[in-house]
N, CA, C and O atoms as a GROMACS GRO file, in nm:
protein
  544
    1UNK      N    1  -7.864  -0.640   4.926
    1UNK     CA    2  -7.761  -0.551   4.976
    1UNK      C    3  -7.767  -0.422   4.898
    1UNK      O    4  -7.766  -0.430   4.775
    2UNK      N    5  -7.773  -0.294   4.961
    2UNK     CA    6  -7.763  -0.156   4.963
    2UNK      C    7  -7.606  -0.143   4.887
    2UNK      O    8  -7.519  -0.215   4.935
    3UNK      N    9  -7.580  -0.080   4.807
    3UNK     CA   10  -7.392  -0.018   4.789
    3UNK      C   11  -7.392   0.082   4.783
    3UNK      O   12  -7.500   0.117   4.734
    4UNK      N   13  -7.316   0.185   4.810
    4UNK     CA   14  -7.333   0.323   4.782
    4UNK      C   15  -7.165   0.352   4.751
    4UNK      O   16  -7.077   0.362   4.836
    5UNK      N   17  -7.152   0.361   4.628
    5UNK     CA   18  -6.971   0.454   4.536
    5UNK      C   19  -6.982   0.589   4.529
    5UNK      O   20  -7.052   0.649   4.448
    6UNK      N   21  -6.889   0.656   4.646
    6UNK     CA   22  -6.886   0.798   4.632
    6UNK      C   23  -6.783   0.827   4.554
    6UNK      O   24  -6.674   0.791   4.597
    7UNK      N   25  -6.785   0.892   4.432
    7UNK     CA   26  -6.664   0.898   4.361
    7UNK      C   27  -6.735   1.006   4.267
    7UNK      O   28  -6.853   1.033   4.243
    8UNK      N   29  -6.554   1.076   4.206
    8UNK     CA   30  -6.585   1.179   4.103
    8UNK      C   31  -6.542   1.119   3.977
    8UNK      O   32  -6.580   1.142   3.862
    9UNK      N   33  -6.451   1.033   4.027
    9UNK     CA   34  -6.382   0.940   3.911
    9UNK      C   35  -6.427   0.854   3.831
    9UNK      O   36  -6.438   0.748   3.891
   10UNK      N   37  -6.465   0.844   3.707
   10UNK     CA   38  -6.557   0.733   3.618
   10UNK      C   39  -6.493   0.613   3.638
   10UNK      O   40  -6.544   0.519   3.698
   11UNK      N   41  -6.374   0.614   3.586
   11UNK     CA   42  -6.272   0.470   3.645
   11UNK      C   43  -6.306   0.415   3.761
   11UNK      O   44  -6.338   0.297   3.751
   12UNK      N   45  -6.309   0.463   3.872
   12UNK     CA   46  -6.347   0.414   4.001
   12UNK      C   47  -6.480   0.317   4.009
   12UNK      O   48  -6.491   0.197   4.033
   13UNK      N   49  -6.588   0.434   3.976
   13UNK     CA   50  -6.703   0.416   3.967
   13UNK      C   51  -6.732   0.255   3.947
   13UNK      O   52  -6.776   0.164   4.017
   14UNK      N   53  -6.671   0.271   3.782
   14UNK     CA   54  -6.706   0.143   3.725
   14UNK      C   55  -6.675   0.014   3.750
   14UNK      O   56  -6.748  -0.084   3.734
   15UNK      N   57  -6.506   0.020   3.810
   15UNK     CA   58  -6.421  -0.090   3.851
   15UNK      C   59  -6.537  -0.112   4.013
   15UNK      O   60  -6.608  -0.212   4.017
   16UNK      N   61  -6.540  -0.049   4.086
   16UNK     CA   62  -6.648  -0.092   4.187
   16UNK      C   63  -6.770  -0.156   4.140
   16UNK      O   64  -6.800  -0.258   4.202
   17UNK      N   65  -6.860  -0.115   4.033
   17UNK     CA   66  -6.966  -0.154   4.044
   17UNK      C   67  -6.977  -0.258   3.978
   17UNK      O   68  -7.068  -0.338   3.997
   18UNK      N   69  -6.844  -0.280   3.848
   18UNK     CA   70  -6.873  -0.413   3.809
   18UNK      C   71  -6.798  -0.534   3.907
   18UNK      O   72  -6.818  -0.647   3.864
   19UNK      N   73  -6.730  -0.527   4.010
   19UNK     CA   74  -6.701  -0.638   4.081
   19UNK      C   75  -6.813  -0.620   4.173
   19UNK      O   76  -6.840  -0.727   4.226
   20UNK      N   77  -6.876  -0.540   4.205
   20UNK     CA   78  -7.024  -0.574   4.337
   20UNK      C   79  -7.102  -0.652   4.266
   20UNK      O   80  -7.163  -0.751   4.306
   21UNK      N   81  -7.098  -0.576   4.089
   21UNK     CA   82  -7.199  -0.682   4.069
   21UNK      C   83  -7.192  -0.830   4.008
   21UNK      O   84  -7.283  -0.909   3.981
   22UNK      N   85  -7.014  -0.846   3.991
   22UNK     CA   86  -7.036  -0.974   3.953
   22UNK      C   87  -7.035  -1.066   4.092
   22UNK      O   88  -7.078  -1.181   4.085
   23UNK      N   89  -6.999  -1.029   4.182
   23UNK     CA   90  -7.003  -1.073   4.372
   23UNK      C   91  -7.142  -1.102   4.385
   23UNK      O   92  -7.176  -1.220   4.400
   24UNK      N   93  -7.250  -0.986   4.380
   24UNK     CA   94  -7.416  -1.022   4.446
   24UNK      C   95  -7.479  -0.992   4.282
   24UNK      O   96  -7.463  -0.875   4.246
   25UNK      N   97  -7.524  -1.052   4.214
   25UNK     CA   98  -7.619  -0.993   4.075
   25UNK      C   99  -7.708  -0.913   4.182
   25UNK      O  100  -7.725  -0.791   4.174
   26UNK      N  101  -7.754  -0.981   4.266
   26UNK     CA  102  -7.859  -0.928   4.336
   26UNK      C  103  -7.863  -0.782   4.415
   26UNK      O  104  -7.957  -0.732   4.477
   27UNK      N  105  -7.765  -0.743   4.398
   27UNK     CA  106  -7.667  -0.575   4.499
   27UNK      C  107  -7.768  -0.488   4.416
   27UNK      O  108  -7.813  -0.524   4.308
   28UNK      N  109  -7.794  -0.386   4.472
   28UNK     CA  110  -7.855  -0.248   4.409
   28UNK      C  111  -7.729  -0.160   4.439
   28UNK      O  112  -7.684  -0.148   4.552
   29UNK      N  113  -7.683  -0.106   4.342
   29UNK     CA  114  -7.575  -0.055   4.376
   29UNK      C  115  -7.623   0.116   4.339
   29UNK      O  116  -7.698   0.136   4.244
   30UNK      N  117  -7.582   0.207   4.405
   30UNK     CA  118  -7.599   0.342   4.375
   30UNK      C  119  -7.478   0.440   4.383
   30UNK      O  120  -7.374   0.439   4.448
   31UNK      N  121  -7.523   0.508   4.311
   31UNK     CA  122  -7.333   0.583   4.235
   31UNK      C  123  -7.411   0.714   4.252
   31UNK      O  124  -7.523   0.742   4.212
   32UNK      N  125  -7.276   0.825   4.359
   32UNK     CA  126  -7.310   0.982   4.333
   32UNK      C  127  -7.193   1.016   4.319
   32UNK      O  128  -7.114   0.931   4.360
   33UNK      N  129  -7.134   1.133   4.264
   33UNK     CA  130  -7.017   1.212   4.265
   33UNK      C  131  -6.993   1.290   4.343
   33UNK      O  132  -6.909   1.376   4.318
   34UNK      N  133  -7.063   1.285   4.465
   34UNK     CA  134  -7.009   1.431   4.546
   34UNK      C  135  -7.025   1.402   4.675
   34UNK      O  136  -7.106   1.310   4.662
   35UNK      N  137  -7.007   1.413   4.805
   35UNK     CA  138  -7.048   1.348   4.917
   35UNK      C  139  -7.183   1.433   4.936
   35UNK      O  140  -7.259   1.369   5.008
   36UNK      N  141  -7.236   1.552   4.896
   36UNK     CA  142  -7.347   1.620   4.935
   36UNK      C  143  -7.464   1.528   4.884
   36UNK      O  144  -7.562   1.509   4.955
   37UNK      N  145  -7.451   1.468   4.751
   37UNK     CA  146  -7.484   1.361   4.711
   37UNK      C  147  -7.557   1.279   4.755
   37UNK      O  148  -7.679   1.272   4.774
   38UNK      N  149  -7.472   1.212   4.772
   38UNK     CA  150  -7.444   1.093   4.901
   38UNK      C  151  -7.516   1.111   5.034
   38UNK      O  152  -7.570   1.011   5.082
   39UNK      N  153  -7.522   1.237   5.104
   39UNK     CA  154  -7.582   1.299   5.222
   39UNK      C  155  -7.735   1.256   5.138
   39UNK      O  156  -7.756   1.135   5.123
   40UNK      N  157  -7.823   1.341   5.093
   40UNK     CA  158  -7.933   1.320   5.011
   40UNK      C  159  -7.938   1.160   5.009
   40UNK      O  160  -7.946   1.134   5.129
   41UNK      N  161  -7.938   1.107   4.978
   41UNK     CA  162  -7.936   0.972   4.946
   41UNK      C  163  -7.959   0.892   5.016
   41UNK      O  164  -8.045   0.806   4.993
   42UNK      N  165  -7.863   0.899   5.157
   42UNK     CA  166  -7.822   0.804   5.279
   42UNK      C  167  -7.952   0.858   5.354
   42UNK      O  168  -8.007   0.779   5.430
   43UNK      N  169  -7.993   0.954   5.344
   43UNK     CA  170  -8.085   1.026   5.449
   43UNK      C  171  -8.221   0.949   5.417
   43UNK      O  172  -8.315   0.953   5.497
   44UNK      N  173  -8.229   0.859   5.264
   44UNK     CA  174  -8.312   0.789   5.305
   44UNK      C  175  -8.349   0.651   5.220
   44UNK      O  176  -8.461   0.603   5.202
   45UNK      N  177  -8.233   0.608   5.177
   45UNK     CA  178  -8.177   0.453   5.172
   45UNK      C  179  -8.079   0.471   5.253
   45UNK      O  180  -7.992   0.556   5.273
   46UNK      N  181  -8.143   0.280   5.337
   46UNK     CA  182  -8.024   0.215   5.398
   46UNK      C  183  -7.876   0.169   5.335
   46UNK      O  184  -7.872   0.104   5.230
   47UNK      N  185  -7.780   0.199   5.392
   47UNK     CA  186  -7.673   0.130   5.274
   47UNK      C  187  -7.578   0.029   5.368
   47UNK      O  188  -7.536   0.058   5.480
   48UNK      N  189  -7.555  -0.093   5.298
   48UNK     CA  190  -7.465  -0.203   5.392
   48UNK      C  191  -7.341  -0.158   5.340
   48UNK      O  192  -7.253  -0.192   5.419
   49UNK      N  193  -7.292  -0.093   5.236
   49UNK     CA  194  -7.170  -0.099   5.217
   49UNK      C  195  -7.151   0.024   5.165
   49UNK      O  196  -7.255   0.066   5.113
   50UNK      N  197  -7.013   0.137   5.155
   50UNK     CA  198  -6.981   0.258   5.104
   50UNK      C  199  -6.868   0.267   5.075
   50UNK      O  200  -6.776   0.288   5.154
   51UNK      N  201  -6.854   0.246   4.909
   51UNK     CA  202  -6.704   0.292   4.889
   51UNK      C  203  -6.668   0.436   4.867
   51UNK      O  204  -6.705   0.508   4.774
   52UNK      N  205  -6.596   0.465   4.960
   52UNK     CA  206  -6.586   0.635   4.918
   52UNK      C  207  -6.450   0.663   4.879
   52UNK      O  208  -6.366   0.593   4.936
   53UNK      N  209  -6.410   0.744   4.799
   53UNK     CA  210  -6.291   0.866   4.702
   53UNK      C  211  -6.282   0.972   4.854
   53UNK      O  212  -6.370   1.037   4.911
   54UNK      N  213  -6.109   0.951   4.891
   54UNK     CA  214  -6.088   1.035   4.996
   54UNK      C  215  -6.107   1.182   4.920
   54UNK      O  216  -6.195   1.265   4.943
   55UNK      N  217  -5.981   1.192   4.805
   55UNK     CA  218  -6.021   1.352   4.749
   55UNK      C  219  -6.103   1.326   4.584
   55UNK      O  220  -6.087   1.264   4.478
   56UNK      N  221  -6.203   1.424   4.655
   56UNK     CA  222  -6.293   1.471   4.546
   56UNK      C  223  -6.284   1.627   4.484
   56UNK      O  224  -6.238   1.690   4.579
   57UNK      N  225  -6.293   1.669   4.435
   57UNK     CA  226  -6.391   1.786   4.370
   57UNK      C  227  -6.433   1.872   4.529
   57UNK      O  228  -6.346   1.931   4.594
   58UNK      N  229  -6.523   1.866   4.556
   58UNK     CA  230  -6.651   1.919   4.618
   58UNK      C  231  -6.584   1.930   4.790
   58UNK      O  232  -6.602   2.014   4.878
   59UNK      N  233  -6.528   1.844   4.788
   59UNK     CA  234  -6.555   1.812   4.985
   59UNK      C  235  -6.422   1.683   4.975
   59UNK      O  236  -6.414   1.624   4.867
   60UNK      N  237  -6.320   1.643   5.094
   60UNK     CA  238  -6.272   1.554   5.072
   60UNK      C  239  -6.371   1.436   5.196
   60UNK      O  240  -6.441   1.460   5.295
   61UNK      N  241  -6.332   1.316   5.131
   61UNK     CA  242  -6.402   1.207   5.161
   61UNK      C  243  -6.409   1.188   5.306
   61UNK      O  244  -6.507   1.138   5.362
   62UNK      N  245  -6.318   1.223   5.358
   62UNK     CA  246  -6.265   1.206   5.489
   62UNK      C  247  -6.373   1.301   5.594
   62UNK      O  248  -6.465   1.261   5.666
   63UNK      N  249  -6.317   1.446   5.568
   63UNK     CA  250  -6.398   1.517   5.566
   63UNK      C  251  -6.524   1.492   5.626
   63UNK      O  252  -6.561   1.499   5.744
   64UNK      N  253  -6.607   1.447   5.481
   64UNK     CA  254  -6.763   1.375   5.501
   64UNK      C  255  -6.767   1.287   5.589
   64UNK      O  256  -6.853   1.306   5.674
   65UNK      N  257  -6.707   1.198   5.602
   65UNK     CA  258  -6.746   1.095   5.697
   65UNK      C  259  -6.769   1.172   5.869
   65UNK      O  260  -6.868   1.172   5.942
   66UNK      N  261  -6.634   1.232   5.888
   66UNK     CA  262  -6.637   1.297   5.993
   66UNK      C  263  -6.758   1.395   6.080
   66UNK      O  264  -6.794   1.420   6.195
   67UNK      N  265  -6.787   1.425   5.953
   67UNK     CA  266  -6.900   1.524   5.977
   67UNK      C  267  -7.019   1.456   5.997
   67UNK      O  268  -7.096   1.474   6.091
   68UNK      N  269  -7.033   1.362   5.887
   68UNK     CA  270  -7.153   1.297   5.914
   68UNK      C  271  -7.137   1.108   5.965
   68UNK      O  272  -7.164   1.000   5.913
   69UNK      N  273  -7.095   1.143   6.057
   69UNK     CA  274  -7.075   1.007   6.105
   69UNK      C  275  -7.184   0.877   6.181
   69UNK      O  276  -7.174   0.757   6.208
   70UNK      N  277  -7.285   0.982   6.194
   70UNK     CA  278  -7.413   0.912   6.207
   70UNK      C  279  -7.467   0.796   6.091
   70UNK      O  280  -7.520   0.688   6.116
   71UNK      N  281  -7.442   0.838   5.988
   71UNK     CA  282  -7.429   0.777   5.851
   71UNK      C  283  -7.379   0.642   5.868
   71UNK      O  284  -7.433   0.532   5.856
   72UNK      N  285  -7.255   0.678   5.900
   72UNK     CA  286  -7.139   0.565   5.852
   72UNK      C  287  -7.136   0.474   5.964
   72UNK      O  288  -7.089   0.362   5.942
   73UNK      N  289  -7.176   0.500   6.077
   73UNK     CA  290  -7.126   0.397   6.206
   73UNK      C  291  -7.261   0.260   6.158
   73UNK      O  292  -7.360   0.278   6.088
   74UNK      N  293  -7.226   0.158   6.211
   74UNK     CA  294  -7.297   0.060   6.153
   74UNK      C  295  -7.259  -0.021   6.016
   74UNK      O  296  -7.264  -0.144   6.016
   75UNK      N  297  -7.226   0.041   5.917
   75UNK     CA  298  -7.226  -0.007   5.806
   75UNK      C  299  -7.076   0.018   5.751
   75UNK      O  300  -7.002   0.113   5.778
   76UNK      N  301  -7.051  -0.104   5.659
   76UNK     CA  302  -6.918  -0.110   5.621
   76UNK      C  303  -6.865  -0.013   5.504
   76UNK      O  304  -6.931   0.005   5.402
   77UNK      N  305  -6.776   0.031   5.520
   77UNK     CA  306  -6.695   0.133   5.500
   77UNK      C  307  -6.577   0.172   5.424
   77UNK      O  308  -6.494   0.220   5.500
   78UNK      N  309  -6.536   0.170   5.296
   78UNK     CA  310  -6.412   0.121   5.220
   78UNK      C  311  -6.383   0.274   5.168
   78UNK      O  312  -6.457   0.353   5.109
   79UNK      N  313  -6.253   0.283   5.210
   79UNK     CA  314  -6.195   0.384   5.126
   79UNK      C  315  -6.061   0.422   5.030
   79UNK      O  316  -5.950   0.391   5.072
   80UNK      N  317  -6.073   0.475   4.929
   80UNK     CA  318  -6.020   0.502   4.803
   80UNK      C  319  -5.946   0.587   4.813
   80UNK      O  320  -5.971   0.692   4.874
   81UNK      N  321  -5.853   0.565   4.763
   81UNK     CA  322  -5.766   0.687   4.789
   81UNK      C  323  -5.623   0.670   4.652
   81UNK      O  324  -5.586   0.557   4.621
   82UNK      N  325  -5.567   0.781   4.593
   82UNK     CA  326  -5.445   0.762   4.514
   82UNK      C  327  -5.345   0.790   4.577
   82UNK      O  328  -5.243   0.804   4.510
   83UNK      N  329  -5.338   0.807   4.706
   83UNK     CA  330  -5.202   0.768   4.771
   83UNK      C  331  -5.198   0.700   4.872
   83UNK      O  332  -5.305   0.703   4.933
   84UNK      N  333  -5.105   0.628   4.925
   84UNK     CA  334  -5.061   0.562   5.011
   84UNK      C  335  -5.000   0.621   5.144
   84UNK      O  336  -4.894   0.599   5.202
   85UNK      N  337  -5.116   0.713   5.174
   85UNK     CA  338  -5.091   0.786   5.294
   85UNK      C  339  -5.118   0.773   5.411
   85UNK      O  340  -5.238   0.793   5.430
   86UNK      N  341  -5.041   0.739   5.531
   86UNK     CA  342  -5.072   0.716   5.639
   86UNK      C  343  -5.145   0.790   5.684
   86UNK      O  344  -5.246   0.727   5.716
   87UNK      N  345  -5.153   0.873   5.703
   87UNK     CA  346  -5.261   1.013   5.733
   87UNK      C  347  -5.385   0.982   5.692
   87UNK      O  348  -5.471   1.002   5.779
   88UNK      N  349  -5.411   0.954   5.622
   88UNK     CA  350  -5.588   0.927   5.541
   88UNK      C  351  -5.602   0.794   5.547
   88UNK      O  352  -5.717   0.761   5.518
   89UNK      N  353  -5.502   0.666   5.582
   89UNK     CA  354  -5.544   0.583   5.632
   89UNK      C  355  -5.606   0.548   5.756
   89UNK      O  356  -5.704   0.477   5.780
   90UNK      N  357  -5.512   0.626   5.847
   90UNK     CA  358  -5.552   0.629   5.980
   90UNK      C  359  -5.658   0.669   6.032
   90UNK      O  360  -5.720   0.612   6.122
   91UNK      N  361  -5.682   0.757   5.986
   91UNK     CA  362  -5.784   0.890   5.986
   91UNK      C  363  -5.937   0.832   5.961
   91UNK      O  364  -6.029   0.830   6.041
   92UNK      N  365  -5.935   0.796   5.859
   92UNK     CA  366  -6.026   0.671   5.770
   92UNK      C  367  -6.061   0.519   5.848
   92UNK      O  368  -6.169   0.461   5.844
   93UNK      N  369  -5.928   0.469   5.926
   93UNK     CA  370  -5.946   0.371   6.030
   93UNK      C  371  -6.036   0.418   6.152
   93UNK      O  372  -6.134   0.364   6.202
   94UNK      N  373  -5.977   0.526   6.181
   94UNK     CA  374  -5.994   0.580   6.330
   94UNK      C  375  -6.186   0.646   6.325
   94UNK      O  376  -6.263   0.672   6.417
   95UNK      N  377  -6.200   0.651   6.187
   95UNK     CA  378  -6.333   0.749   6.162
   95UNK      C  379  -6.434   0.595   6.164
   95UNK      O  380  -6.552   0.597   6.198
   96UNK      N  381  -6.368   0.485   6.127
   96UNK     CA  382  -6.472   0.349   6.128
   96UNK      C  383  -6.448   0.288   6.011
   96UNK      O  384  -6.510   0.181   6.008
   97UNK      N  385  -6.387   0.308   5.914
   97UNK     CA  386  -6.364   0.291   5.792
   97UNK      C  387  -6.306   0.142   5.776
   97UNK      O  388  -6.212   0.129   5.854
   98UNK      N  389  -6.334  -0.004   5.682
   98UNK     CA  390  -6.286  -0.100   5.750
   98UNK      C  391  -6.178  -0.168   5.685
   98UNK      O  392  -6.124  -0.272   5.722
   99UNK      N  393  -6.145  -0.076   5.550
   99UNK     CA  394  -6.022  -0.131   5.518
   99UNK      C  395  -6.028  -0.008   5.343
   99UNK      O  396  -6.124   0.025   5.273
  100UNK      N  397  -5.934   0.013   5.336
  100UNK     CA  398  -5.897   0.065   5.210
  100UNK      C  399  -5.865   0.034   5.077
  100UNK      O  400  -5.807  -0.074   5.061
  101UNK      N  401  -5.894   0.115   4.956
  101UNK     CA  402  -5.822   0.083   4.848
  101UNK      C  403  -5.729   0.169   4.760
  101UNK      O  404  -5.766   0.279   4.718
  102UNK      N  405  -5.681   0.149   4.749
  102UNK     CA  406  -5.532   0.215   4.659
  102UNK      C  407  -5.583   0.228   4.485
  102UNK      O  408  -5.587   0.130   4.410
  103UNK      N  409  -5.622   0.388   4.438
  103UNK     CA  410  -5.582   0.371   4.300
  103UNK      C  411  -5.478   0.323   4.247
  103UNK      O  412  -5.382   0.308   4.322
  104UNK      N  413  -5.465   0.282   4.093
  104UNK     CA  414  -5.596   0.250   4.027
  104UNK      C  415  -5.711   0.125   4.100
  104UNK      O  416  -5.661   0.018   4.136
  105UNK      N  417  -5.857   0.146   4.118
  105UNK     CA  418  -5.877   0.044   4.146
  105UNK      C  419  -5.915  -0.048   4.086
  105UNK      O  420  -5.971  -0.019   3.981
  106UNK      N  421  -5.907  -0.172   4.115
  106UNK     CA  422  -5.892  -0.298   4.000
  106UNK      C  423  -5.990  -0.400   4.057
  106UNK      O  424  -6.029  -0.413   4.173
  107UNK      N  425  -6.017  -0.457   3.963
  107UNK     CA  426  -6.116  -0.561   3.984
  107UNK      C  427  -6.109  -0.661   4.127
  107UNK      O  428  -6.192  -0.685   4.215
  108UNK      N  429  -5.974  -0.701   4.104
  108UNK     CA  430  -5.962  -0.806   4.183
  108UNK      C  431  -5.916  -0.778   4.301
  108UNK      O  432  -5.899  -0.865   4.386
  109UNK      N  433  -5.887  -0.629   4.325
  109UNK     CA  434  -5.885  -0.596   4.512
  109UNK      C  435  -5.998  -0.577   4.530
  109UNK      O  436  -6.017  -0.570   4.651
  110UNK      N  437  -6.111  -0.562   4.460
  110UNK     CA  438  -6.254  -0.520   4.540
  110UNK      C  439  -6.322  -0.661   4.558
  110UNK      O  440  -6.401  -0.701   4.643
  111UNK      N  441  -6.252  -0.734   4.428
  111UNK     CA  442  -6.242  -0.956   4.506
  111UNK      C  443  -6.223  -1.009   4.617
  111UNK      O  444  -6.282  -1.086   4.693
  112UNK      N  445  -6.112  -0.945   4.612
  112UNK     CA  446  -6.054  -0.983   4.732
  112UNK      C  447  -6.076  -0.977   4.884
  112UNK      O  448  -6.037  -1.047   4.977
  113UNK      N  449  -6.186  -0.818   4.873
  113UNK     CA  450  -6.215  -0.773   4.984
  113UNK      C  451  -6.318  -0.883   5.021
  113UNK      O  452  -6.324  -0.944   5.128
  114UNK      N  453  -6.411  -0.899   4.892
  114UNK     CA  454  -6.512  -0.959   4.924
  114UNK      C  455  -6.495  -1.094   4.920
  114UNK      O  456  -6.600  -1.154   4.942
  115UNK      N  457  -6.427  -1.145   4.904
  115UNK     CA  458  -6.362  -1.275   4.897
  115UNK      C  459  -6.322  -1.358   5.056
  115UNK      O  460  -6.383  -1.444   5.120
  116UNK      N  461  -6.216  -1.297   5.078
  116UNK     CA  462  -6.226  -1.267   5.192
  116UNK      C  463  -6.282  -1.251   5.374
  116UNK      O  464  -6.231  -1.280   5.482
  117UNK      N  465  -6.413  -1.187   5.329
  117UNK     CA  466  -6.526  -1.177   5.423
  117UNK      C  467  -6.512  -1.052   5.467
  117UNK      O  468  -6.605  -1.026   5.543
  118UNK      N  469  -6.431  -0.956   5.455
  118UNK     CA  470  -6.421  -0.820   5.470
  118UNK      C  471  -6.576  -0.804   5.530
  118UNK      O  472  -6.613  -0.834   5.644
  119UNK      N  473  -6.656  -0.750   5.420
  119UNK     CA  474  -6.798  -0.689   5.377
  119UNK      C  475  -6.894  -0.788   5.444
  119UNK      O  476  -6.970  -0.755   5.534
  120UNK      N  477  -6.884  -0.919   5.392
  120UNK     CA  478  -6.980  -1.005   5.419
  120UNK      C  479  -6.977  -1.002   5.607
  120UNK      O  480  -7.088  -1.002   5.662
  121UNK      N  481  -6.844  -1.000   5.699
  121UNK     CA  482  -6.860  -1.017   5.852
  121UNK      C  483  -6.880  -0.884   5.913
  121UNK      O  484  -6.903  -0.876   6.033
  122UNK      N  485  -6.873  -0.776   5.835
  122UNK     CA  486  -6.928  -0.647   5.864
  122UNK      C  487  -7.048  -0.634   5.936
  122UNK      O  488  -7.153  -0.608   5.877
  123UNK      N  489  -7.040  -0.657   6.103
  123UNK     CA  490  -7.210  -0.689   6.156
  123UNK      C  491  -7.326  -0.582   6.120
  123UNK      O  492  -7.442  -0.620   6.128
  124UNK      N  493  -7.310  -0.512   6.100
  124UNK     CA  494  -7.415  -0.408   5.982
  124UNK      C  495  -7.487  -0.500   5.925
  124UNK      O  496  -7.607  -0.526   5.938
  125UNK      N  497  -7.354  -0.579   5.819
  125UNK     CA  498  -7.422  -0.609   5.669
  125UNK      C  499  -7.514  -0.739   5.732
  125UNK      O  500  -7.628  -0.769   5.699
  126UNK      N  501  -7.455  -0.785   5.802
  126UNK     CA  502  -7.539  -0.862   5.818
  126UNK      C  503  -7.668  -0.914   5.884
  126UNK      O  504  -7.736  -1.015   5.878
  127UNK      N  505  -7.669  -0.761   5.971
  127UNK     CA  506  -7.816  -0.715   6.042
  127UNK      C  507  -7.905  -0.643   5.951
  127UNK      O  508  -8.027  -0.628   5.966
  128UNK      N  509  -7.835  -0.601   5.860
  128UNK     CA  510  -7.933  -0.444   5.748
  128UNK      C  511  -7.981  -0.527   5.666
  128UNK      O  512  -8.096  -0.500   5.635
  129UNK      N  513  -7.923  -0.652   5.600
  129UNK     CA  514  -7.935  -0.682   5.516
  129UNK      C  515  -8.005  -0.892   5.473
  129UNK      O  516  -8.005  -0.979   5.560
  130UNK      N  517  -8.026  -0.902   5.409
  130UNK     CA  518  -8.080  -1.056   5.364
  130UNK      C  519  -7.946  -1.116   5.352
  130UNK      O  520  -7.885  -1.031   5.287
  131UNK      N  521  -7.867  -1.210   5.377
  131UNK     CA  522  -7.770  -1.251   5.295
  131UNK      C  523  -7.771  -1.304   5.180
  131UNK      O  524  -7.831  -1.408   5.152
  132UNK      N  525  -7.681  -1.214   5.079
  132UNK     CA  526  -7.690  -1.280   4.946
  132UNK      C  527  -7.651  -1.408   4.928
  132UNK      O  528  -7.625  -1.474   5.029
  133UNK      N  529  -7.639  -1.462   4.809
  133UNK     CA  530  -7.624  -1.562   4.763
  133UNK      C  531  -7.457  -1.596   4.839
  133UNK      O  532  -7.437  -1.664   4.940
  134UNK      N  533  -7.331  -1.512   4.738
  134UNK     CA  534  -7.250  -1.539   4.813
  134UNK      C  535  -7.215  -1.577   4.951
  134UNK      O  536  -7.124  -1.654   4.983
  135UNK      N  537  -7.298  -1.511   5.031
  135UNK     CA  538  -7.281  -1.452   5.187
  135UNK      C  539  -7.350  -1.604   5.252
  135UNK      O  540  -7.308  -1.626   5.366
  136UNK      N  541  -7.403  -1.664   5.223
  136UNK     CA  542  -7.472  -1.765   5.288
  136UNK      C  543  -7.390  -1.901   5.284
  136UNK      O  544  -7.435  -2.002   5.337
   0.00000   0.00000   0.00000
């Protein structure tokens, strides 16, 4: 499995990548800070999963998706956000996005997601990708 953490936030970053990787050891996980980033990147790794930071720095998250939505359709979709705004939830739903997370983010909601089956029934992940260990 592909991951891709769009974030400006180190906190973020890390709380994502250490629950992907205690979920799949096997995940390649890839971290950019900026969605232009991210553009570069996607253009040529596949990715099964994308946690993205609605506001960044550079561009807001939302934003990106919109624009580049060729990207995102197919593959599962999580977004970050420090408020609890209907507006950027919806927006984020309505763009394909398949469920959200609320700063701070914490270990055990990105568990949960994957716990769950969120990620794992994501038909993307499971056409793009081998199923990991968990997933099987």
């Amino acid at each position: 499995m592909n991951a891709l953490i769009i974030a400006d936030d180190s906190y973020v970053k890390t709380s994502v990548r250490t629950a992907l990787g205690r979920f799949d050891s096997a995940c390649t996980i890839f971290e950019v800070s900026s969605p232009e980033e991210a553009l570069r990147l996607m253009r040529s790794v596949s990715m099964s999963v994308v946690f993205s930071e609605v506001n960044m720095r550079h561009m807001n998250g939302l934003s990106f998706a919109e624009a580049h939505k060729s990207f995102f359709s197919g593959l599962c979709w999580i977004v970050i956000s420090e408020f609890e705004s209907f507006y950027d939830i919806q927006k984020a739903i309505n763009l394909g996005a398949r469920d959200y997370l609320l700063k701070p983010v914490d270990e055990s909601g990105i568990r949960d997601l994957l716990k769950y089956g969120l990620l794992q029934n994501a038909g993307a992940y499971r056409q793009r990708c081998n199923p990991c260990v968990s997933c099987r």
